[in-house]
PDBQT receptor file of N, H, CA, C and O in Angstrom, charges set to zero:
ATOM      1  N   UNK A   1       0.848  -1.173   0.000  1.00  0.00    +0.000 N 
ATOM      2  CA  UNK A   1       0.000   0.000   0.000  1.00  0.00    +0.000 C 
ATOM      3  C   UNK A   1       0.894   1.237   0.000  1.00  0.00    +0.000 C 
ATOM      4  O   UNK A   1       1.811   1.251   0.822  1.00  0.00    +0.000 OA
ATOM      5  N   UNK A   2       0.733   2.328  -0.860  1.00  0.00    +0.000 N 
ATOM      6  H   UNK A   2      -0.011   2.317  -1.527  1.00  0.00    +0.000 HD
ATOM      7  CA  UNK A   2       1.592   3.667  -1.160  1.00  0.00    +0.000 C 
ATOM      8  C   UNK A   2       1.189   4.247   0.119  1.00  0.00    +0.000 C 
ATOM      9  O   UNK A   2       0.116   4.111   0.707  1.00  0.00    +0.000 OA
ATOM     10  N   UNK A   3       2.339   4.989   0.488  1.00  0.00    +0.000 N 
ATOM     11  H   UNK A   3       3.210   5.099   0.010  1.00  0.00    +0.000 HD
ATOM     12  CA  UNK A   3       2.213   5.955   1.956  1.00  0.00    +0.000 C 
ATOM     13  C   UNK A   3       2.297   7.029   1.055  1.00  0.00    +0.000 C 
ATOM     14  O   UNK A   3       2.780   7.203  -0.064  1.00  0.00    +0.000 OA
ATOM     15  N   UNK A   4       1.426   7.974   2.223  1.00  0.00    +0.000 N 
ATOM     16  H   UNK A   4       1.034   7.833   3.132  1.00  0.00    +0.000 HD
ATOM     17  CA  UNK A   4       1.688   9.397   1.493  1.00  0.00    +0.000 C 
ATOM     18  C   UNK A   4       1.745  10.573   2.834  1.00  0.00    +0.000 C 
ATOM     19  O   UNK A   4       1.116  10.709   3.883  1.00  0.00    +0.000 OA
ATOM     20  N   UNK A   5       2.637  11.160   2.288  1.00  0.00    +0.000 N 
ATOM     21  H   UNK A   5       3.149  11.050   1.436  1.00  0.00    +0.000 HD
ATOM     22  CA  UNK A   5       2.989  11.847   3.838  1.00  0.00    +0.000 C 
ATOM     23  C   UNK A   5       2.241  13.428   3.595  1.00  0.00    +0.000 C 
ATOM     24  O   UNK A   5       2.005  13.785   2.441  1.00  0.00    +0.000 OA
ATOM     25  N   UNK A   6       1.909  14.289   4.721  1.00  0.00    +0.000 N 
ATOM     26  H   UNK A   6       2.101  13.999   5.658  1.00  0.00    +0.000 HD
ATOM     27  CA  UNK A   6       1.616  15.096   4.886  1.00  0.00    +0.000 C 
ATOM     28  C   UNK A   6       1.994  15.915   5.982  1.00  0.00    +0.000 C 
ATOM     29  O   UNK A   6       2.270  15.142   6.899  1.00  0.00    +0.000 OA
ATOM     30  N   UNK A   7       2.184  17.378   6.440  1.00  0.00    +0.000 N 
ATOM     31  H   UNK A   7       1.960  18.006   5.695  1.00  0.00    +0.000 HD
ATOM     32  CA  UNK A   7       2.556  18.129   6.936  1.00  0.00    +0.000 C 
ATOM     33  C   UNK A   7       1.562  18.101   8.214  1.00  0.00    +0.000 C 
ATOM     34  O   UNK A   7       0.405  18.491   8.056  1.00  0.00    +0.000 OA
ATOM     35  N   UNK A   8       1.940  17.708   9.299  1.00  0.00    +0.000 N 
ATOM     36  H   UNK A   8       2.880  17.391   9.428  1.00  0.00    +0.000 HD
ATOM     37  CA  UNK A   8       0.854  18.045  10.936  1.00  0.00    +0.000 C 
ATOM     38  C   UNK A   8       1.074  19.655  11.172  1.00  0.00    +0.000 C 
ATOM     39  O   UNK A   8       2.177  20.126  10.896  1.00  0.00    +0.000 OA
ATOM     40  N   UNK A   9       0.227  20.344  11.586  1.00  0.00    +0.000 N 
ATOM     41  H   UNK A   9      -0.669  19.962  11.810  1.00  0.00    +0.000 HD
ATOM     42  CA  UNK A   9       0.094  21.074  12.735  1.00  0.00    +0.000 C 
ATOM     43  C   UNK A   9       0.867  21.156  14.316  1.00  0.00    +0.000 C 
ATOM     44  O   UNK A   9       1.396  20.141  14.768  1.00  0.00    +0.000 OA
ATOM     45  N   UNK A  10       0.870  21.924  14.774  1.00  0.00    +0.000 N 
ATOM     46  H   UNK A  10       0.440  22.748  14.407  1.00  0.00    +0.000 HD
ATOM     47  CA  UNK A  10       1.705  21.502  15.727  1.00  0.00    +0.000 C 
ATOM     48  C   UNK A  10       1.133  21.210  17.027  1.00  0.00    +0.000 C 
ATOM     49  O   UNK A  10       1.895  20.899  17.942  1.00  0.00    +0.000 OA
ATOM     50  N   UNK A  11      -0.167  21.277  17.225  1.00  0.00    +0.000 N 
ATOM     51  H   UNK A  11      -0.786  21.530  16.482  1.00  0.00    +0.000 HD
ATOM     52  CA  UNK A  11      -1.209  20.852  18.259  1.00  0.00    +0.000 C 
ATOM     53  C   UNK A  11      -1.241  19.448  17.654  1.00  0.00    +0.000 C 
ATOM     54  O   UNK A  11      -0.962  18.530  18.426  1.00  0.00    +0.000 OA
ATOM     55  N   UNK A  12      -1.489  19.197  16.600  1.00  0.00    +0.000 N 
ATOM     56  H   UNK A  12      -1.715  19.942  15.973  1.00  0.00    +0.000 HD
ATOM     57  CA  UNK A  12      -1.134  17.238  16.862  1.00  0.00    +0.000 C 
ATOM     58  C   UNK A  12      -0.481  16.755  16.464  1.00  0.00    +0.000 C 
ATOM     59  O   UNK A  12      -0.602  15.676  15.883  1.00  0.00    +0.000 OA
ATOM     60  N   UNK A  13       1.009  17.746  16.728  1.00  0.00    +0.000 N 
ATOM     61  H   UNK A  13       1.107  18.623  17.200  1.00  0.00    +0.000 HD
ATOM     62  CA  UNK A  13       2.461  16.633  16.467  1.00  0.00    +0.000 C 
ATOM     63  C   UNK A  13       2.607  16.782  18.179  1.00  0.00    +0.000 C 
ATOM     64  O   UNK A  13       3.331  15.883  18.606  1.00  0.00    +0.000 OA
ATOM     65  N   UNK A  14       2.165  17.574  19.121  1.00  0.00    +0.000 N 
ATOM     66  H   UNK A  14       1.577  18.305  18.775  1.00  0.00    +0.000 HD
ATOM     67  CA  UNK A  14       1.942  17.843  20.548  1.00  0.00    +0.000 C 
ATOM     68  C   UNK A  14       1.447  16.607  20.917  1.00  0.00    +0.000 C 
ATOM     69  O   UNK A  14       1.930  15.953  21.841  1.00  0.00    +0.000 OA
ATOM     70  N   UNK A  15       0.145  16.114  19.983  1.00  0.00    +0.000 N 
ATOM     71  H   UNK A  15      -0.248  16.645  19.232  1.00  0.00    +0.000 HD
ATOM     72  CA  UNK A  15      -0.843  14.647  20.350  1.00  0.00    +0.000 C 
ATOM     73  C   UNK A  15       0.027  13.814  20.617  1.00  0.00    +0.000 C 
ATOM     74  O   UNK A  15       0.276  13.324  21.718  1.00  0.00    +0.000 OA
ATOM     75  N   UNK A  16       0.706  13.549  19.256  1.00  0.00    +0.000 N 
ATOM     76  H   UNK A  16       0.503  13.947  18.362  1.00  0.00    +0.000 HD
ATOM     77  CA  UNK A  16       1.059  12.426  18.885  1.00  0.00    +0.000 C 
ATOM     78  C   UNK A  16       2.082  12.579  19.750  1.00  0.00    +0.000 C 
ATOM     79  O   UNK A  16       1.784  11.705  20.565  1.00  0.00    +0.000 OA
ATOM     80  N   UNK A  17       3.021  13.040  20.131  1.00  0.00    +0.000 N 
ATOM     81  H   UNK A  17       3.263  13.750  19.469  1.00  0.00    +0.000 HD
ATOM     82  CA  UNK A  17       4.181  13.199  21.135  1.00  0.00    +0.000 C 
ATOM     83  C   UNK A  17       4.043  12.804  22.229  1.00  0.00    +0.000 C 
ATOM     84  O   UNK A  17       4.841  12.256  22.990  1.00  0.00    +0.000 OA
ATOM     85  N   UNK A  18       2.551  13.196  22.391  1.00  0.00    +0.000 N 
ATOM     86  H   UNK A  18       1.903  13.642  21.773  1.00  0.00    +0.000 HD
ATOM     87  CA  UNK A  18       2.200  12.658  24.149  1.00  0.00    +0.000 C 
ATOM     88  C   UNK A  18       2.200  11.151  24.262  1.00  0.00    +0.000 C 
ATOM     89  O   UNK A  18       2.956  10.469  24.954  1.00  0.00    +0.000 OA
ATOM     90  N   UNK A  19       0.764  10.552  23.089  1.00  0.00    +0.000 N 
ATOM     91  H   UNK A  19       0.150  11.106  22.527  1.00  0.00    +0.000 HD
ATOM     92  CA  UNK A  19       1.011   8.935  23.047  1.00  0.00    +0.000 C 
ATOM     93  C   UNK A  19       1.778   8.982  22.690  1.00  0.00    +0.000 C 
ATOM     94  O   UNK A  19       1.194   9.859  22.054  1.00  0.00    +0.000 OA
ATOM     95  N   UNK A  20       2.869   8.953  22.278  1.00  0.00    +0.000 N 
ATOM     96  H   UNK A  20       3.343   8.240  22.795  1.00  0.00    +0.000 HD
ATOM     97  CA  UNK A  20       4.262   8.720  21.932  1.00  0.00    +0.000 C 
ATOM     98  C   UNK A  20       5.216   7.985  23.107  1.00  0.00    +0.000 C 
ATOM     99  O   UNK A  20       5.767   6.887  23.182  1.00  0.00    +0.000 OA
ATOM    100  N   UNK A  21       5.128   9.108  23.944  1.00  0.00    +0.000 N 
ATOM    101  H   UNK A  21       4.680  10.000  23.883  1.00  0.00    +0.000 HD
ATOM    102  CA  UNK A  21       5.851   9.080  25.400  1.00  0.00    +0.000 C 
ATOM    103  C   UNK A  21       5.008   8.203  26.297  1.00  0.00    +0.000 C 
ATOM    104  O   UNK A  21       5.531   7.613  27.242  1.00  0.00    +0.000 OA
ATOM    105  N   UNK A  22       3.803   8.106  26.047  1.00  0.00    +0.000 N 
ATOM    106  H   UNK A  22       3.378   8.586  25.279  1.00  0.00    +0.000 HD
ATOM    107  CA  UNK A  22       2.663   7.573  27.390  1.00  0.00    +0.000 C 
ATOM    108  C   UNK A  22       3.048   5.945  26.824  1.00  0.00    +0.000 C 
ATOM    109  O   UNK A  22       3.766   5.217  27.508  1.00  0.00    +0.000 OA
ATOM    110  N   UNK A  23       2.582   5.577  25.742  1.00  0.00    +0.000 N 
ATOM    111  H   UNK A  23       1.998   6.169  25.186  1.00  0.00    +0.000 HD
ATOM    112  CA  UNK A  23       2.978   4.342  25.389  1.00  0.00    +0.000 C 
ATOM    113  C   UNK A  23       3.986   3.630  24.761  1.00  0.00    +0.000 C 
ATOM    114  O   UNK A  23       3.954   2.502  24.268  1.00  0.00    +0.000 OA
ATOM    115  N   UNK A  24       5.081   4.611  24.861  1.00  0.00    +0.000 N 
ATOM    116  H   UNK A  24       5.107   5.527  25.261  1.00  0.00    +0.000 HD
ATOM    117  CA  UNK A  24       6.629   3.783  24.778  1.00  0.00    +0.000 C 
ATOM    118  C   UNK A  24       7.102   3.338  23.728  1.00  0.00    +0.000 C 
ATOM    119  O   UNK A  24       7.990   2.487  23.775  1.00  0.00    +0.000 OA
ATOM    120  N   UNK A  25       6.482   3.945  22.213  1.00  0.00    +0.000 N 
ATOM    121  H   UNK A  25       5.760   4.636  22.175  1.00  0.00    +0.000 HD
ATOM    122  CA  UNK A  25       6.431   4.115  20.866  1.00  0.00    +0.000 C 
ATOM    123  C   UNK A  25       7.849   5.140  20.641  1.00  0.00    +0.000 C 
ATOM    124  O   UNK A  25       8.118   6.116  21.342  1.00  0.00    +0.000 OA
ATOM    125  N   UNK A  26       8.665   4.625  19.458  1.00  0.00    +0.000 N 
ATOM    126  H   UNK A  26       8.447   3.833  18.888  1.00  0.00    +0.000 HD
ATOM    127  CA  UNK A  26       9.475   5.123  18.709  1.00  0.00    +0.000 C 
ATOM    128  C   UNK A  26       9.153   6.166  18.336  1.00  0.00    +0.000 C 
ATOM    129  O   UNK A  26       9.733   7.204  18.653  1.00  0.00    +0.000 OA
ATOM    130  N   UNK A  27       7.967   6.082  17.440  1.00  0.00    +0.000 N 
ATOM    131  H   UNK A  27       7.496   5.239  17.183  1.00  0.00    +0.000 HD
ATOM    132  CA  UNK A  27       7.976   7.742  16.472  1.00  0.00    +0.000 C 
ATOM    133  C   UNK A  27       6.361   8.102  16.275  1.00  0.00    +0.000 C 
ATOM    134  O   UNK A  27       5.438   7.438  16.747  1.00  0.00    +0.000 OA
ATOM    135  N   UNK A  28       6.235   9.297  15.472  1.00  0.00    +0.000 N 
ATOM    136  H   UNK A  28       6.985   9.836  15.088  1.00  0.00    +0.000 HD
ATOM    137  CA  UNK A  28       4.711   9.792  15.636  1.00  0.00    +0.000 C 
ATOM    138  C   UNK A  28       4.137   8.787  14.520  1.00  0.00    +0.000 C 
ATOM    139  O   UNK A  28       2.913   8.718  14.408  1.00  0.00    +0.000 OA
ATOM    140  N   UNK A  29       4.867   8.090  13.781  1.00  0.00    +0.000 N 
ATOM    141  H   UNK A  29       5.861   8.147  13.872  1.00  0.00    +0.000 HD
ATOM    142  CA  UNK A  29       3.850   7.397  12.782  1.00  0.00    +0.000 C 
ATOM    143  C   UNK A  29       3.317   5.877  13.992  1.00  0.00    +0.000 C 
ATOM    144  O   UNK A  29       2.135   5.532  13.974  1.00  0.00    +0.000 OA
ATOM    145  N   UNK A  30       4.073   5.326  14.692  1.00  0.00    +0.000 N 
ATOM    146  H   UNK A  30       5.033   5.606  14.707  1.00  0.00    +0.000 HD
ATOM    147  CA  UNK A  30       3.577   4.756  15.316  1.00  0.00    +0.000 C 
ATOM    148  C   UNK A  30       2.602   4.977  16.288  1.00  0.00    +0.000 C 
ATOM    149  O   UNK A  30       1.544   4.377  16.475  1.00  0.00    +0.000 OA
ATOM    150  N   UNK A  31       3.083   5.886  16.862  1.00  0.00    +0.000 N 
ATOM    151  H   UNK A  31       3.942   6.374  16.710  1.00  0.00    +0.000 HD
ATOM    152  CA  UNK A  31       1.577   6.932  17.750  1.00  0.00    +0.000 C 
ATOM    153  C   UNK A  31       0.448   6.901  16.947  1.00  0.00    +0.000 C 
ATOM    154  O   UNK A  31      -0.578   6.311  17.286  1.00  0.00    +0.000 OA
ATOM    155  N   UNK A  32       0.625   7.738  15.487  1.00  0.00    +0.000 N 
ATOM    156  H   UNK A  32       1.459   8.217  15.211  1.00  0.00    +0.000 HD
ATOM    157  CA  UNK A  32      -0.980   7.482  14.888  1.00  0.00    +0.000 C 
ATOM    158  C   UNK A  32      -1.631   6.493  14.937  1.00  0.00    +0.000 C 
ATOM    159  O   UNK A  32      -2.820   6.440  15.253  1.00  0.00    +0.000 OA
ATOM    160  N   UNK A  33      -0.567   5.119  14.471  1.00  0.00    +0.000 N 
ATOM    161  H   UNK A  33       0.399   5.162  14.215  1.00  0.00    +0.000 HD
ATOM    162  CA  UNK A  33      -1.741   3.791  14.129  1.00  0.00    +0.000 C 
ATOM    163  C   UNK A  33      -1.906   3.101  15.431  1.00  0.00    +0.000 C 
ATOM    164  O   UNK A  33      -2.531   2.043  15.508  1.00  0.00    +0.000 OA
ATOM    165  N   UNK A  34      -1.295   3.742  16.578  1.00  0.00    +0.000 N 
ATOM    166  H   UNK A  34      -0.788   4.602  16.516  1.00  0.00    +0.000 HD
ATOM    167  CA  UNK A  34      -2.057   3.224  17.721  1.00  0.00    +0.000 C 
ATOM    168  C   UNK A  34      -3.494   3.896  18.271  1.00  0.00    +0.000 C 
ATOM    169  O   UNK A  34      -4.325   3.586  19.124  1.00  0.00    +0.000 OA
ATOM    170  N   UNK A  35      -3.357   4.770  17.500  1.00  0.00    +0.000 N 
ATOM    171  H   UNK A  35      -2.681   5.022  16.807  1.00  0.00    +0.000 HD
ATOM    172  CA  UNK A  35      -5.024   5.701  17.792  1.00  0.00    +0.000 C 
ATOM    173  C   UNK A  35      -5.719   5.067  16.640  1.00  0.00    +0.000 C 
ATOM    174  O   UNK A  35      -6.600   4.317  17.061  1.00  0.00    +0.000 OA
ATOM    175  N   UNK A  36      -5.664   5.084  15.648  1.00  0.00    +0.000 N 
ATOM    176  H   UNK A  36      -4.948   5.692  15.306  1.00  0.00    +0.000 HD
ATOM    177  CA  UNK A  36      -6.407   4.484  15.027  1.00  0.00    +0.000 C 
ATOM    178  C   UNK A  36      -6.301   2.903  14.793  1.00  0.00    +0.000 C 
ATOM    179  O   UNK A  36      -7.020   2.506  13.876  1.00  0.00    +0.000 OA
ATOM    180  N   UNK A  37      -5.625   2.034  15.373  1.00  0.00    +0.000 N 
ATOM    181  H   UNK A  37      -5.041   2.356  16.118  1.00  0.00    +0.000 HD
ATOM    182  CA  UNK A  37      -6.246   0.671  16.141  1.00  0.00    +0.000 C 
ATOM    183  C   UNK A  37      -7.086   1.198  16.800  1.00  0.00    +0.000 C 
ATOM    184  O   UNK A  37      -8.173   1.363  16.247  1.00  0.00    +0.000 OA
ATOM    185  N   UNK A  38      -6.939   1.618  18.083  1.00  0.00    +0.000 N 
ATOM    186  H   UNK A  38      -6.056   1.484  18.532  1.00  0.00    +0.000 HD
ATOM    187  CA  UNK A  38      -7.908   1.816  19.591  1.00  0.00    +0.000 C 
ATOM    188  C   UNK A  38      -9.379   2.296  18.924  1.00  0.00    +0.000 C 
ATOM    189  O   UNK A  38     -10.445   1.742  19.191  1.00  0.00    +0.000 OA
ATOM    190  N   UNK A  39      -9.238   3.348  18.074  1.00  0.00    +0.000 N 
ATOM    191  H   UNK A  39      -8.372   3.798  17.856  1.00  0.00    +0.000 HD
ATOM    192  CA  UNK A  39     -10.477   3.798  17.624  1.00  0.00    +0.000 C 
ATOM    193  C   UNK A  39     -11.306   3.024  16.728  1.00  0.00    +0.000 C 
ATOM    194  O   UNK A  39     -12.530   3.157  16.709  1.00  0.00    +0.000 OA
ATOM    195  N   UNK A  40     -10.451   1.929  15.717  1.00  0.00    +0.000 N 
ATOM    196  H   UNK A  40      -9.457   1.821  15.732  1.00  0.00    +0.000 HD
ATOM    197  CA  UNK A  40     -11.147   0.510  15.198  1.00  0.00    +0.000 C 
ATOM    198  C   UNK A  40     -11.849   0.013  16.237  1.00  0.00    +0.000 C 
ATOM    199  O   UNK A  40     -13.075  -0.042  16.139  1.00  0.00    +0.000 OA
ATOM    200  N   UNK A  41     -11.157  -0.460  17.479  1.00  0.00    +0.000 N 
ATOM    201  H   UNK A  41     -10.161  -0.415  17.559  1.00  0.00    +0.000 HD
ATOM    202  CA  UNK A  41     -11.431  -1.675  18.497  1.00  0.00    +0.000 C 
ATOM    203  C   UNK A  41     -12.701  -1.239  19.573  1.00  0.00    +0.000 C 
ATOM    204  O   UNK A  41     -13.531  -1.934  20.159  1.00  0.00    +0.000 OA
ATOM    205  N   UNK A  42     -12.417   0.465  19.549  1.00  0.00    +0.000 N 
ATOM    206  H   UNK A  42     -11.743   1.029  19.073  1.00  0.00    +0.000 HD
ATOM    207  CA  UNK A  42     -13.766   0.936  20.129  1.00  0.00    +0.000 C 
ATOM    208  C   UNK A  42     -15.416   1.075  19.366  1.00  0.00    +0.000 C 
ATOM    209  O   UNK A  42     -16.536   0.886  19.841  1.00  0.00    +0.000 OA
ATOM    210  N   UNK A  43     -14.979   1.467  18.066  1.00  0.00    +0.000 N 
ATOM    211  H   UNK A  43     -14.069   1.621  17.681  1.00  0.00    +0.000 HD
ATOM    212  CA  UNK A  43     -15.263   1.135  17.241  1.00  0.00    +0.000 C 
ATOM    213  C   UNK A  43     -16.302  -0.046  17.298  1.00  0.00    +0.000 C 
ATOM    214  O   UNK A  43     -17.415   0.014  17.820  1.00  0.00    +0.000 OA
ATOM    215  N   UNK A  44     -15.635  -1.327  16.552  1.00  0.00    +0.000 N 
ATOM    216  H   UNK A  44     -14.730  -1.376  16.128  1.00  0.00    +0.000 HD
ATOM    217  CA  UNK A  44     -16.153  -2.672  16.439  1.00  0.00    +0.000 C 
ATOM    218  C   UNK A  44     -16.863  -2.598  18.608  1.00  0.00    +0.000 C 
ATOM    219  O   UNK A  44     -18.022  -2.860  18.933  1.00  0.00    +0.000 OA
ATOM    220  N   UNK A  45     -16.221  -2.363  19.176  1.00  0.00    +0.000 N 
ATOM    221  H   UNK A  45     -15.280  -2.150  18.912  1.00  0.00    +0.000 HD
ATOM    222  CA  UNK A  45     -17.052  -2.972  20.195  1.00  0.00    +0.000 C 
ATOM    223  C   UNK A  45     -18.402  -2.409  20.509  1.00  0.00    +0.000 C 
ATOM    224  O   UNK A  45     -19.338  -3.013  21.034  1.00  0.00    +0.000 OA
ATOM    225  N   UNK A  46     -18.362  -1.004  20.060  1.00  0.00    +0.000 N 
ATOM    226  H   UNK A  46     -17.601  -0.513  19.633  1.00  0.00    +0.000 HD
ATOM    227  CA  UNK A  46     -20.003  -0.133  19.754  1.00  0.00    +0.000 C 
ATOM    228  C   UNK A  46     -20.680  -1.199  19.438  1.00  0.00    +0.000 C 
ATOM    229  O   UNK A  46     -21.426  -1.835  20.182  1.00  0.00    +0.000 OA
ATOM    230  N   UNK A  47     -20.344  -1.480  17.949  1.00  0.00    +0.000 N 
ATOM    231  H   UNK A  47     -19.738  -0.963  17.344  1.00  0.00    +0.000 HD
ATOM    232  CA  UNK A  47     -20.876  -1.805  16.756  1.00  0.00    +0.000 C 
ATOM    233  C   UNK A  47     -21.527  -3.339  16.872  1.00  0.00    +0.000 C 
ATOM    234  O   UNK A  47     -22.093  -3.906  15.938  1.00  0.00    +0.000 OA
ATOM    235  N   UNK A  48     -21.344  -3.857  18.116  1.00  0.00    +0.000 N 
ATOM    236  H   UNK A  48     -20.884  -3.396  18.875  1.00  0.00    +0.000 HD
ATOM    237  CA  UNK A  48     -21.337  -5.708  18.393  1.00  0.00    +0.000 C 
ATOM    238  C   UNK A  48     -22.284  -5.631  19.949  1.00  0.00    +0.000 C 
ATOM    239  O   UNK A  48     -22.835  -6.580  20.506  1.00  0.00    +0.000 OA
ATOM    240  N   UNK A  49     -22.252  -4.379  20.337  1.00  0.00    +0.000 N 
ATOM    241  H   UNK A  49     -21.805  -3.608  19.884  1.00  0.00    +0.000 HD
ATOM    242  CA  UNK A  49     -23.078  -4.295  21.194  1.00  0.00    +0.000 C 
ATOM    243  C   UNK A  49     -21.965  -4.228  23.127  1.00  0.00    +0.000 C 
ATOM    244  O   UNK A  49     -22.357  -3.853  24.232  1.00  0.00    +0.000 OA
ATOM    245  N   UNK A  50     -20.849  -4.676  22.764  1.00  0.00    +0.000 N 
ATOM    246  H   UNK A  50     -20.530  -4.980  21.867  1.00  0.00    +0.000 HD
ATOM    247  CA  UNK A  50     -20.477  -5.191  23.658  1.00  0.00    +0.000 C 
ATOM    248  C   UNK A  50     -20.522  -4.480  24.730  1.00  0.00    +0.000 C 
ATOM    249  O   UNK A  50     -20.577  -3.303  24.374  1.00  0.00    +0.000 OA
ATOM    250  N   UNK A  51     -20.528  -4.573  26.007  1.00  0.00    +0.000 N 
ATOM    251  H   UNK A  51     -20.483  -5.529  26.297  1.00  0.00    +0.000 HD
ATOM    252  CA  UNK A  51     -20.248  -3.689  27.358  1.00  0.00    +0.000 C 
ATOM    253  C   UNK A  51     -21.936  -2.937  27.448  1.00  0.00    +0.000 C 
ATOM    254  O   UNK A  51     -21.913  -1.747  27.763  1.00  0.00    +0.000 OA
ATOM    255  N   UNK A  52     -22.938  -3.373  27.269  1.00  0.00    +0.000 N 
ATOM    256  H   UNK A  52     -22.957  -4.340  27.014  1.00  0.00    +0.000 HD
ATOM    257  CA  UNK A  52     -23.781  -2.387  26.824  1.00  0.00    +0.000 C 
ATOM    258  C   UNK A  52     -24.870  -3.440  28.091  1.00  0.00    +0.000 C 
ATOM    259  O   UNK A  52     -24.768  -4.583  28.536  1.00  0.00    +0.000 OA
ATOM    260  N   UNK A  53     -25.676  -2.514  28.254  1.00  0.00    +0.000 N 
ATOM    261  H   UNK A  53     -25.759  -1.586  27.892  1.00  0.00    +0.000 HD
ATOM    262  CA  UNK A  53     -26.563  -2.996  29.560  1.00  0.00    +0.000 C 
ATOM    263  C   UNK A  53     -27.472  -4.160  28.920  1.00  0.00    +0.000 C 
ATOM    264  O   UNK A  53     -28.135  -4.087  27.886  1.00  0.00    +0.000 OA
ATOM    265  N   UNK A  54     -27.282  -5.667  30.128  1.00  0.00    +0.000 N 
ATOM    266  H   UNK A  54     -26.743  -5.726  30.969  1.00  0.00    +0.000 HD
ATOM    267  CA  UNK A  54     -28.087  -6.510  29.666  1.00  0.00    +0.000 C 
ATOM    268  C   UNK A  54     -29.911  -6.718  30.334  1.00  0.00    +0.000 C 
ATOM    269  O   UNK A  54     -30.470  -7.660  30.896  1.00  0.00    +0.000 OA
ATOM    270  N   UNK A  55     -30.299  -5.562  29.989  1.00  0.00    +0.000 N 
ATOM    271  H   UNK A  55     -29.845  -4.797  29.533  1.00  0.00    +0.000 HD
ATOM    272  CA  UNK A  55     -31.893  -5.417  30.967  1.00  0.00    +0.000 C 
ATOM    273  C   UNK A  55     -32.384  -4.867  29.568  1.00  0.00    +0.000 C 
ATOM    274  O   UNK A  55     -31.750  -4.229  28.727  1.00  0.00    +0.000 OA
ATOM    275  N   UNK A  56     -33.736  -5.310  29.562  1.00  0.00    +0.000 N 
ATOM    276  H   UNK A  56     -34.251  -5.828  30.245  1.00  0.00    +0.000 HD
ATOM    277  CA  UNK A  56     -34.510  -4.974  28.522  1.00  0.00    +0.000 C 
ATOM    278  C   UNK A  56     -34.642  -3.199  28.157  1.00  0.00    +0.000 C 
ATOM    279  O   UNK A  56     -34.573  -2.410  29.099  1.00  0.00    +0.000 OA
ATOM    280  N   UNK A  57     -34.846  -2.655  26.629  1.00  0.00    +0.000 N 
ATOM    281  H   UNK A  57     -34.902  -3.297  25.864  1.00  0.00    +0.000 HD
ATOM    282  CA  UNK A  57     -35.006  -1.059  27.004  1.00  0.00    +0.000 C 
ATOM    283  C   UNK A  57     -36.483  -1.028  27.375  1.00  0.00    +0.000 C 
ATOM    284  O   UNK A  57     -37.182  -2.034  27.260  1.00  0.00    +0.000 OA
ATOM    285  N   UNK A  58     -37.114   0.536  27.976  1.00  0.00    +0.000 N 
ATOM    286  H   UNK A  58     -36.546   1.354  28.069  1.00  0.00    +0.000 HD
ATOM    287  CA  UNK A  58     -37.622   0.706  28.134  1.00  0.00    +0.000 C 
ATOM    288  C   UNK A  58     -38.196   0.448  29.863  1.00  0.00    +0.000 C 
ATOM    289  O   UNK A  58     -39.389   0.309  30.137  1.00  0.00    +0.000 OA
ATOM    290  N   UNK A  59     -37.334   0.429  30.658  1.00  0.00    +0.000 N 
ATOM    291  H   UNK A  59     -36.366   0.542  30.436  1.00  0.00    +0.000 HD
ATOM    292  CA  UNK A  59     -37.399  -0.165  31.895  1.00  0.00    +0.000 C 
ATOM    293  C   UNK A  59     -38.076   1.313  32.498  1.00  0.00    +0.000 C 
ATOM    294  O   UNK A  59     -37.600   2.383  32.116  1.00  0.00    +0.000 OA
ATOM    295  N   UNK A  60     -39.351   1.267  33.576  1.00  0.00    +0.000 N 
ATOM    296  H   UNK A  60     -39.738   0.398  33.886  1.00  0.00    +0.000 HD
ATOM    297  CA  UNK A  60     -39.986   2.456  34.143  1.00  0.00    +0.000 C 
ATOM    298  C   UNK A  60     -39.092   2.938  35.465  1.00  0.00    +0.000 C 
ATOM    299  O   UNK A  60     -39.531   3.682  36.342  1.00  0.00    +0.000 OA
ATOM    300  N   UNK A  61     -37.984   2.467  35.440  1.00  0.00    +0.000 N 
ATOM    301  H   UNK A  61     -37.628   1.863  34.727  1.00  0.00    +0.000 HD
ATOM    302  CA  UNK A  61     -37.394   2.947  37.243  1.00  0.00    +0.000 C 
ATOM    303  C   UNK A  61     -37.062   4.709  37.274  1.00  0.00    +0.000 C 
ATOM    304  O   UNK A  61     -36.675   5.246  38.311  1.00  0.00    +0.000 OA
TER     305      UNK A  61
C-alpha cells in the first residue's frame, strides 16, 4: 500500500508526542496507528453491542 505523507500542525504533532511518550512508541507514525487501532477496536465494540446494559429497554425505574 503507497504511503503518502503530509505536513501536521503543531497541536497534533503535541498529540502524537504525548502517546508517543505515554505508550513507549518510537515515532509519531507509530503513535498514529495506535489511535487508530484503539479507535477501530472501540469502534467494532459499539458496533457488536459489547459492554452495553443486559436489561430490557424501556425499563420504568
Amino acid at each position: 500500500m503507497p504511503e503518502k505523507a503530509f505536513e501536521l500542525d503543531p497541536q497534533l504533532q503535541d498529540v502524537l508526542d504525548a502517546v508517543r511518550e505515554q505508550q513507549g512508541l518510537e515515532s509519531r507514525e507509530q503513535a498514529a496507528e495506535w489511535l487508530l487501532r484503539r479507535r477501530i477496536r472501540r469502534g467494532a465494540q459499539e458496533l457488536t453491542g459489547r459492554g452495553r446494559a443486559l436489561y430490557p429497554a424501556g425499563r420504568n425505574d
